[in-house]
C-alpha positions in Angstrom: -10.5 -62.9 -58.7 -9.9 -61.1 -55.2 -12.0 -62.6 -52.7 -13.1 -60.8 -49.1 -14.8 -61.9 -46.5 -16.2 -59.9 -43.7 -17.6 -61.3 -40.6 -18.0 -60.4 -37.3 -20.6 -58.3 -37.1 -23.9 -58.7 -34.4 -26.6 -57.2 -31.8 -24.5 -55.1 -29.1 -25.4 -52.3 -26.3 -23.9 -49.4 -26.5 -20.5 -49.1 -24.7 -19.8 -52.5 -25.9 -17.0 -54.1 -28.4 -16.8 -56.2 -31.3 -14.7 -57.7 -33.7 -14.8 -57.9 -37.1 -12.7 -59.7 -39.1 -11.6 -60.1 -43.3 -10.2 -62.6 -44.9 -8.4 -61.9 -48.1 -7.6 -64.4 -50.7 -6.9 -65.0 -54.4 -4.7 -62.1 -54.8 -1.1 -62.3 -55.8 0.4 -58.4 -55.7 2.1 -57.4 -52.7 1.9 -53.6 -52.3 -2.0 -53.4 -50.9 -3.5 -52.4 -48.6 -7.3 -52.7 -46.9 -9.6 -50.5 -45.3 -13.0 -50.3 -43.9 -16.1 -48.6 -44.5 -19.9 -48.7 -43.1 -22.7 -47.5 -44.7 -25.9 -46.6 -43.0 -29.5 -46.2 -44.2 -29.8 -43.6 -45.9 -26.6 -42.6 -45.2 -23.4 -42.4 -47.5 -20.6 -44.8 -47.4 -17.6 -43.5 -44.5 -14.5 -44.1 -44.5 -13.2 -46.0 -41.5 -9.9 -47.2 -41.2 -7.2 -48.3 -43.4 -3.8 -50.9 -43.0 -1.1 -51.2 -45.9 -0.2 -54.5 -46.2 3.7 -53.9 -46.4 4.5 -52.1 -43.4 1.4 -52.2 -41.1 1.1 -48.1 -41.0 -2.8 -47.5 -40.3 -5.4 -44.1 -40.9 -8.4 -43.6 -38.7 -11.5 -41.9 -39.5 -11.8 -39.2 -36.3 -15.5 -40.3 -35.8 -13.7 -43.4 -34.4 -10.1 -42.9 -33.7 -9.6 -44.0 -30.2 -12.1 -46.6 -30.2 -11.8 -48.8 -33.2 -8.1 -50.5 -33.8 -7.2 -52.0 -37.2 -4.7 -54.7 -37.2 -3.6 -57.9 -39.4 -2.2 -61.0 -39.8 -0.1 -61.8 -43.0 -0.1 -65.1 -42.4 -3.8 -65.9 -42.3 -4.5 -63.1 -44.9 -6.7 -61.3 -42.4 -7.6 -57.6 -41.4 -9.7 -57.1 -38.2 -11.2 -54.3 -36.7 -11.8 -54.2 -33.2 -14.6 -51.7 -32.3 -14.9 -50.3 -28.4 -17.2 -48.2 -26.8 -19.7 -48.7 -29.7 -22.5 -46.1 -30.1 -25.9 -46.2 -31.5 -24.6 -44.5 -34.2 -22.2 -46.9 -35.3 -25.2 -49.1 -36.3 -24.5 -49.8 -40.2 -23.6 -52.5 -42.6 -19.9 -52.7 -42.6 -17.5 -53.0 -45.8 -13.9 -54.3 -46.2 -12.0 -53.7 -49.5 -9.1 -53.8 -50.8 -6.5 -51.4 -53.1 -3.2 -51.9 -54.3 -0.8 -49.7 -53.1 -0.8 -48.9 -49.5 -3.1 -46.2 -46.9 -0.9 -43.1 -48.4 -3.2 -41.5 -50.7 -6.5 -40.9 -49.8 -6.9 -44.1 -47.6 -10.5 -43.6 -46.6 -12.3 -43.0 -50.1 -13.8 -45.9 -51.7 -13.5 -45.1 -55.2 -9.3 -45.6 -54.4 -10.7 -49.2 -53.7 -11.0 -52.1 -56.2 -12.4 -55.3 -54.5 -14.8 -55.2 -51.8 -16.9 -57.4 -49.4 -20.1 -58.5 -49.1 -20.7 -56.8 -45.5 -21.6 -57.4 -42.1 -24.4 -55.6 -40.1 -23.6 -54.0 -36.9 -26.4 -53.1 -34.8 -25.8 -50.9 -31.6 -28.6 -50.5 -29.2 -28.8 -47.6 -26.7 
């Protein structure tokens, strides 16, 4: 089975950066790609960012394009998402997962995506 792993995630003041990285393993099909979400309390799941796997080509969310960068490395299997300028808003638990296929159709929904992570909580104090 597809395995993810997200880490990263911590206690930050606003206007601050962190990175969160997921590791992919135990999947053999080379068209795929890997996004990620966040989910607040009581708030539904968003959309964040997605990478396809093949040729690198990325989607932003606009509630943080210009301030969060996706990025990979094939060789370790590994996504990251580097997060700048962090708001008390972006306080949520946050999600990788992973599709086959790449970020053309409808990169940021969830339901395109088969395998997620277990999370990792981002808190952002103001």
């Amino acid at each position: 089975d597809v395995q993810l792993q997200a880490s990263g995630g911590g206690f930050v003041q606003a206007g601050g950066s962190l990175r969160l990285s997921c590791a992919a393993s135990e999947f053999t099909f080379d068209d795929y790609a890997i996004g990620w979400f966040r989910q607040a309390p009581g708030k539904e799941r968003e959309g964040l960012s997605c990478i396809t796997g093949i040729d690198g080509s990325t989607n932003y969310a606009d509630s943080v394009r210009g301030r969060f960068i996706i990025s990979s490395d094939n060789a370790k299997n590994t996504v990251y998402l580097q997060m700048n300028n962090l708001k008390p808003e972006d306080t949520a638990v946050y999600y990788c997962a992973l599709r086959q296929g790449g970020c053309y159709y409808y990169p940021l929904w969830a339901n395109k995506y088969e395998y997620w992570g277990q999370g990792t909580l981002v808190t952002v104090s103001s």
